[in-house]
GUTORKE-945589 format. One line per field, with one value per residue (C-alpha): residue in one letter; x, y, z. Coordinates in nm, 4 decimals. Example, Ala and Ser with C-alpha at 12.3 -4.5 7.8 and 13.67 -1.06 7.14 Angstrom:
2
res	A | S
x	1.2300 | 1.3670
y	-0.4500 | -0.1060
z	0.7800 | 0.7140
% end
This chain:
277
res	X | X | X | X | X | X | X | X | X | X | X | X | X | X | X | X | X | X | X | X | X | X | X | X | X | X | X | X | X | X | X | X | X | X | X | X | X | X | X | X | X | X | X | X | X | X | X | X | X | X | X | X | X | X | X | X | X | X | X | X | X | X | X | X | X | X | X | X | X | X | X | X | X | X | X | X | X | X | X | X | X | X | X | X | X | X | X | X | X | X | X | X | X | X | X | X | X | X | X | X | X | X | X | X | X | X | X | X | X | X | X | X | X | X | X | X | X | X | X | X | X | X | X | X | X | X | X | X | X | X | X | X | X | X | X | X | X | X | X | X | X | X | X | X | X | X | X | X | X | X | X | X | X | X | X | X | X | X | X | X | X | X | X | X | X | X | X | X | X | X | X | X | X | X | X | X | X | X | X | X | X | X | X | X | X | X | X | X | X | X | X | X | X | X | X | X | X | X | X | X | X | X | X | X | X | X | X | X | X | X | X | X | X | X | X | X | X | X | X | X | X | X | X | X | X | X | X | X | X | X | X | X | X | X | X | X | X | X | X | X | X | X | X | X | X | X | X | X | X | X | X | X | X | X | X | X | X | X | X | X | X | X | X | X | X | X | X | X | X | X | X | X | X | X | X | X | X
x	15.1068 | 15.4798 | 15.6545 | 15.7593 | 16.1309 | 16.1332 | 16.2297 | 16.4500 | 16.2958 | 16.5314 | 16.5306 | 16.4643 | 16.4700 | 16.1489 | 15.8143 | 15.6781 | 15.7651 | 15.5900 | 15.8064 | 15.7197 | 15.8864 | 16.0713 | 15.7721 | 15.3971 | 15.2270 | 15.1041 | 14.7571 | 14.7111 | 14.5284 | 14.5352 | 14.8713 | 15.2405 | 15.3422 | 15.5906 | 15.9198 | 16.0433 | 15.8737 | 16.1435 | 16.0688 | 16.2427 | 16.4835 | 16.3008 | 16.0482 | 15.9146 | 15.9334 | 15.6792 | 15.7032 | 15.3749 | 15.3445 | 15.0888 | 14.7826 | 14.4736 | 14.3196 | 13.9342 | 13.8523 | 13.5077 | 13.3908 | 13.0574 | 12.9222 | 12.8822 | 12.8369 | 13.1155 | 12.9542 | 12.9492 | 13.3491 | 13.5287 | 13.4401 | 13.6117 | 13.9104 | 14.1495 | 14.2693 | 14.0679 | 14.0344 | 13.9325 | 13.6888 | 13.6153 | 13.7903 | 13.5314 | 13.6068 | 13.3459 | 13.1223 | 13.0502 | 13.0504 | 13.2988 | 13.3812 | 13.4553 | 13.6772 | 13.7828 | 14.0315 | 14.0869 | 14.4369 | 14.4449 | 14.8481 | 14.9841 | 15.3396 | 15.5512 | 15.8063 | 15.7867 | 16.1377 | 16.2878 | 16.0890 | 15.9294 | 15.5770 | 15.2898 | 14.9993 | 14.8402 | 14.4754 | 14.4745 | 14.1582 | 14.2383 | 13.9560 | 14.0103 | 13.8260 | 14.0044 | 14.0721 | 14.3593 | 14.5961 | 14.9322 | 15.1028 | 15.0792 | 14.8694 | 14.7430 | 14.4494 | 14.1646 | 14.1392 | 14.1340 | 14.5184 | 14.6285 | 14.3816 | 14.5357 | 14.3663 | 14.2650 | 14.2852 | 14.0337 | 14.1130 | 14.3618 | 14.2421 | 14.5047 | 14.6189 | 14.9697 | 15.0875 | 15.4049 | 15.2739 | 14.9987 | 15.3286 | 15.5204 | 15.2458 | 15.2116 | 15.5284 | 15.4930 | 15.2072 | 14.9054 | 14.6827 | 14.6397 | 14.4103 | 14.4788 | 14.1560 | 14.2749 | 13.9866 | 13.9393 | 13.8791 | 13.8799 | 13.7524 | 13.8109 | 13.6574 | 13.8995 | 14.1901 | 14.0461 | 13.7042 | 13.4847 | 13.2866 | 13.5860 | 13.4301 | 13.6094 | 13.4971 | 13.6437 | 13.4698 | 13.6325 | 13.4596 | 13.3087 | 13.3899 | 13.2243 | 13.1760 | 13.2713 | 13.1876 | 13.2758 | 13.1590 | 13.2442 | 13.3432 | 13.4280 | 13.7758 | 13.9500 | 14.0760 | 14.3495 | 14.5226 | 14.7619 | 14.8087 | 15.0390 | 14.9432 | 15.0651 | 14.8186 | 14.8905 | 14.7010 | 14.7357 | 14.7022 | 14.5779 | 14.6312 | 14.7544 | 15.1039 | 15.3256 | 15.0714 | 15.0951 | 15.1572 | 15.1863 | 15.1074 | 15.2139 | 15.1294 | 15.2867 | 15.1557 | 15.3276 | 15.0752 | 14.8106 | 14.4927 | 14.1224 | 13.8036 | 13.5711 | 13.2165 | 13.0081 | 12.6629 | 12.4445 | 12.5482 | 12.6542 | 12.5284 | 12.7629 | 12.7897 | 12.9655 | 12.8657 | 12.9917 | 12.7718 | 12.9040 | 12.7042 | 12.4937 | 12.6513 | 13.0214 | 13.2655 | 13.1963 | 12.8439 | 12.8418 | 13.0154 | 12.7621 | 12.4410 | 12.1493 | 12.0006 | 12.2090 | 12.3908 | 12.4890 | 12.8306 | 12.9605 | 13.2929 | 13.3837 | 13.7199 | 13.8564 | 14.1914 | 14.3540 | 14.6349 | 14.8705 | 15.2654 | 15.4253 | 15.2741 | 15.4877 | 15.4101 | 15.6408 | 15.5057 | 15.6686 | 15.6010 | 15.4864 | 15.5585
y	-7.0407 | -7.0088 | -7.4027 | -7.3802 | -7.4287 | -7.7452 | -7.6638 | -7.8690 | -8.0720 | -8.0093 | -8.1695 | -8.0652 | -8.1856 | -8.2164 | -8.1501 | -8.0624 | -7.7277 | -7.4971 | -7.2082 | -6.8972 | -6.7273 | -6.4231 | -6.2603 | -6.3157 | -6.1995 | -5.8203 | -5.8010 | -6.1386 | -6.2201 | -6.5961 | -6.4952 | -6.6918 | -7.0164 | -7.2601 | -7.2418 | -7.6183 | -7.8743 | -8.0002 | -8.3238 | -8.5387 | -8.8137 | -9.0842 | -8.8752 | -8.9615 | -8.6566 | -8.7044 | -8.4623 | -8.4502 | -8.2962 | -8.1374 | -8.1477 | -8.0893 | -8.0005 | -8.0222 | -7.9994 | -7.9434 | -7.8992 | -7.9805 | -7.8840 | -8.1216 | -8.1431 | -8.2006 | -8.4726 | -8.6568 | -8.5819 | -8.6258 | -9.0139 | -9.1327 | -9.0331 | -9.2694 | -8.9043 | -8.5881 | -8.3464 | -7.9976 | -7.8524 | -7.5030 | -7.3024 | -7.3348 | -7.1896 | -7.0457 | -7.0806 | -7.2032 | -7.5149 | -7.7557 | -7.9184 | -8.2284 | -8.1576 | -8.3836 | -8.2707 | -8.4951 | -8.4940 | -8.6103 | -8.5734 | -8.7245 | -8.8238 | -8.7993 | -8.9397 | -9.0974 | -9.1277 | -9.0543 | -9.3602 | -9.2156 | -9.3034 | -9.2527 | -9.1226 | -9.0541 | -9.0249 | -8.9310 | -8.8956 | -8.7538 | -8.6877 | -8.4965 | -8.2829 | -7.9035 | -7.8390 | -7.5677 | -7.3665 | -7.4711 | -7.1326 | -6.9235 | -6.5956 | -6.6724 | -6.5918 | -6.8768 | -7.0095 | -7.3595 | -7.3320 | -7.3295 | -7.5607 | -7.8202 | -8.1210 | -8.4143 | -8.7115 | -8.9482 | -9.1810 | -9.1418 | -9.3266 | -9.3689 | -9.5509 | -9.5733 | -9.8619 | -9.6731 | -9.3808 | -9.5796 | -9.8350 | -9.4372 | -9.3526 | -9.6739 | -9.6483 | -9.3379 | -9.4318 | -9.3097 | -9.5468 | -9.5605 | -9.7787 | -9.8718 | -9.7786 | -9.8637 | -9.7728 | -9.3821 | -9.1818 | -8.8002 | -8.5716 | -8.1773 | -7.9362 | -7.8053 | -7.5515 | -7.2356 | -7.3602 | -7.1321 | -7.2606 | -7.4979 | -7.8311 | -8.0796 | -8.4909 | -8.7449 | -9.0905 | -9.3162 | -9.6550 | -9.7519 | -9.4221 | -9.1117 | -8.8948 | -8.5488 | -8.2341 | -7.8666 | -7.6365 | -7.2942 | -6.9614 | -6.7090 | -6.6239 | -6.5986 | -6.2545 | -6.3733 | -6.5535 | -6.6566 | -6.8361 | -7.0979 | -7.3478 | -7.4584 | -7.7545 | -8.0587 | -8.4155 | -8.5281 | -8.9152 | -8.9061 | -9.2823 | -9.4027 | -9.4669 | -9.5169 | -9.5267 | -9.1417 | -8.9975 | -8.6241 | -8.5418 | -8.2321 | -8.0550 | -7.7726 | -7.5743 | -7.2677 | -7.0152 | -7.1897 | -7.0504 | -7.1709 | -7.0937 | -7.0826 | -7.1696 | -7.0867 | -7.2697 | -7.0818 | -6.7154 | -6.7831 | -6.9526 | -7.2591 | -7.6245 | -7.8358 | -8.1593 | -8.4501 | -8.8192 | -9.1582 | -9.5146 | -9.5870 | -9.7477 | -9.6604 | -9.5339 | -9.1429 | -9.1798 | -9.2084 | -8.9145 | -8.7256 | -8.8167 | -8.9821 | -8.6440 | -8.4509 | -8.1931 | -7.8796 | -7.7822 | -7.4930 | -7.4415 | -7.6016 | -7.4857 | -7.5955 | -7.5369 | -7.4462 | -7.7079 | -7.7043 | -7.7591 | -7.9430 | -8.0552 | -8.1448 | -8.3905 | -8.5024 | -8.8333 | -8.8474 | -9.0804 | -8.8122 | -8.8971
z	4.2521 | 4.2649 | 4.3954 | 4.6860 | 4.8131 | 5.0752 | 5.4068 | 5.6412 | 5.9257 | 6.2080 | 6.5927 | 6.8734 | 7.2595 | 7.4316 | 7.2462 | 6.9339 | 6.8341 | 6.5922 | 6.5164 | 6.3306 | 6.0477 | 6.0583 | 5.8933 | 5.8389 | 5.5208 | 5.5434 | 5.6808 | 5.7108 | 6.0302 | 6.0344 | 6.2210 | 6.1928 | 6.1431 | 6.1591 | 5.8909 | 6.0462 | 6.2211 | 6.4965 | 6.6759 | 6.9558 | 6.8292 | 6.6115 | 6.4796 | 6.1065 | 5.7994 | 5.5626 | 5.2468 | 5.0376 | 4.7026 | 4.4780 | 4.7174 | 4.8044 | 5.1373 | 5.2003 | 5.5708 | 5.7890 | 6.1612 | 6.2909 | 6.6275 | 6.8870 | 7.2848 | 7.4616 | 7.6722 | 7.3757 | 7.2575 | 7.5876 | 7.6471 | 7.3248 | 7.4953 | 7.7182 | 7.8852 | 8.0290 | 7.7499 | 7.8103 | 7.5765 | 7.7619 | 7.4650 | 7.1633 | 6.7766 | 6.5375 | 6.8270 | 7.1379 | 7.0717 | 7.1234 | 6.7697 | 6.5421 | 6.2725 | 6.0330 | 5.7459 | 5.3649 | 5.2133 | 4.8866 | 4.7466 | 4.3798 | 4.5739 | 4.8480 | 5.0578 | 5.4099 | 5.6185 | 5.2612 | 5.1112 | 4.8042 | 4.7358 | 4.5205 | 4.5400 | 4.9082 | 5.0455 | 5.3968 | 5.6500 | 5.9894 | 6.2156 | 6.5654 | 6.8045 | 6.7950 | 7.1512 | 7.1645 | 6.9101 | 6.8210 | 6.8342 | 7.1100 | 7.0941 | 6.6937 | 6.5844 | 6.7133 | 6.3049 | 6.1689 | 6.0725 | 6.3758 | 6.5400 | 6.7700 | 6.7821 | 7.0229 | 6.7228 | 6.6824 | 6.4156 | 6.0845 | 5.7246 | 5.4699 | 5.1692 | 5.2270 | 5.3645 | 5.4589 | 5.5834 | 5.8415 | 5.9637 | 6.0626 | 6.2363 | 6.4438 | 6.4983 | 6.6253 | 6.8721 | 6.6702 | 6.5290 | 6.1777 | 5.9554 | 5.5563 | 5.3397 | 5.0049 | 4.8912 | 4.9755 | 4.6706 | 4.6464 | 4.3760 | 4.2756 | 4.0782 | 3.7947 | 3.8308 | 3.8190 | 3.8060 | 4.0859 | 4.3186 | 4.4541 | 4.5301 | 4.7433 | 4.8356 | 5.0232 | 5.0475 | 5.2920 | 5.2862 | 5.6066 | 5.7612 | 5.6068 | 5.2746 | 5.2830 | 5.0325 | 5.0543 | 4.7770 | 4.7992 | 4.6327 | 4.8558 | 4.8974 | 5.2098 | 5.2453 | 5.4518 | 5.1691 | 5.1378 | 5.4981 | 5.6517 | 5.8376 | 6.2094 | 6.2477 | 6.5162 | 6.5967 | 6.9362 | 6.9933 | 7.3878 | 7.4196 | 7.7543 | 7.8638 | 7.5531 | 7.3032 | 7.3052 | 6.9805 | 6.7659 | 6.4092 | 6.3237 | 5.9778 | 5.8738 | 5.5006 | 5.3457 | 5.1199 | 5.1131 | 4.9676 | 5.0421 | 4.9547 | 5.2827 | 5.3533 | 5.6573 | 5.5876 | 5.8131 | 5.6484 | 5.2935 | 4.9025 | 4.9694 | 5.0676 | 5.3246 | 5.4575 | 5.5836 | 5.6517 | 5.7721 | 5.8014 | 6.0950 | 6.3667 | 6.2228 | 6.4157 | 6.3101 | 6.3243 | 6.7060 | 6.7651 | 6.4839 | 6.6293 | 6.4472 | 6.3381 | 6.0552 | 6.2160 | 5.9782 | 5.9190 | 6.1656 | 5.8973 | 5.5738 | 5.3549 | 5.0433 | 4.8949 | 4.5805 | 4.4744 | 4.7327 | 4.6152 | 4.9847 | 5.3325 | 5.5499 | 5.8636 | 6.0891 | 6.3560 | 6.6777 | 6.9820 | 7.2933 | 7.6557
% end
């Protein structure tokens, strides 16, 4: 895969805005998405390189999603079912920078409930999912103190590891163990017809008052691998400790995996953090 040229963050005046490109790759139904990220004044860029992406939702009622939240949430538009869902996406990146500060390498956990889509009138798929955010693992000291600045919380877990298959190397197999929290797997082989694909993705802190924040993620060609469990020779799973935090929200009985996608290296994410009102 060809690097990609970075592209500028720019500002904006009011919300978090996702805007699309001047045009989307032929035939490819995952629809546009964003060429900047623009934030209010104060926001945090964060510029990852040489990634990986391993990401899976799991059905669950939304009696039992609405009351971790401090605001209403409205969970009457479902996706890859109808379902409401938990979704909860690894990043594992060999450098970056945050607010120009360069760092090393990155392992980043952020776990949401996908309530709406980020651009309007795209295609109801995972990269554009818009998220209500639960809770956001990382090793980077730097990168957890932006986004409590920013009004999302954020937890250090120096000790999350992640694993890939090889390059090249088909079925792609994806892992995330977060200590405390949960392990995650995807192993899968079937190629998403829609790729390459860009992705418009946002993580919605719905504290109250100030404590409001916005995650936004924006991807460029990316390329995954996808697995649906229920129709398809592939693996996705994802399992946390009893009584942990993540284990509440999955129930005591396993519940399958509705979605699970893995992708190839990925050259730059971009995030920008920004305090919501």
């Amino acid at each position: 895969m060809a690097r990609l040229a970075p592209r500028p963050l720019a500002a904006a005046a009011v919300t978090l805005a996702l805007a699309a490109p001047a045009g989307a790759h032929p035939g490819a139904p995952h629809g546009p998405a964003p060429d900047v990220l623009a934030s209010v004044r104060g926001g945090t860029a964060v510029a990852l390189r040489e990634c990986h992406l391993t990401a899976v939702f799991v059905p669950r009622p939304a009696a039992v999603l609405r009351p971790v939240f401090e605001r209403p949430l409205d969970l009457s538009r479902t996706f890859y079912g109808s379902d409401p869902l938990l979704g909860v996406w690894a990043l594992a990146c060999e450098r970056g920078r945050v607010d120009g500060r360069r760092v090393g390498r990155i392992r980043t956990a952020l776990v949401g409930v996908p309530h709406d889509l980020t651009t309007p009138g795209a295609p109801p798929l995972a990269n554009h999912f818009a998220h209500a955010l639960v809770r956001l693992d990382t090793t980077s000291p730097p990168l957890a103190a932006a986004a409590r600045r920013a009004g999302i919380p954020a937890r250090v877990a120096r000790g999350i590891a992640y694993r890939h298959s090889a390059v090249g190397k088909v079925p792609f197999a994806g892992r995330m163990w977060v200590p405390g929290g949960f392990r995650l797997a995807v192993r899968a082989s079937e190629l998403d017809p829609t790729n390459p694909h860009d992705h418009a993705n946002r993580f919605d802190h719905r504290g109250a008052g100030r404590r409001a924040g916005s995650l936004g993620m924006a991807i460029q060609d990316a390329v995954d691998r996808f697995c649906f469990p229920g129709s398809g020779p592939c693996g996705a799973s994802i399992k946390a400790p009893r009584r942990s935090a993540l284990a509440r929200l999955l129930g005591r009985r396993p519940v399958p995996v509705r979605a699970g996608f893995d992708h190839e290296r990925v050259p730059r994410i971009d995030l920008l953090l920004k305090r919501r009102r």
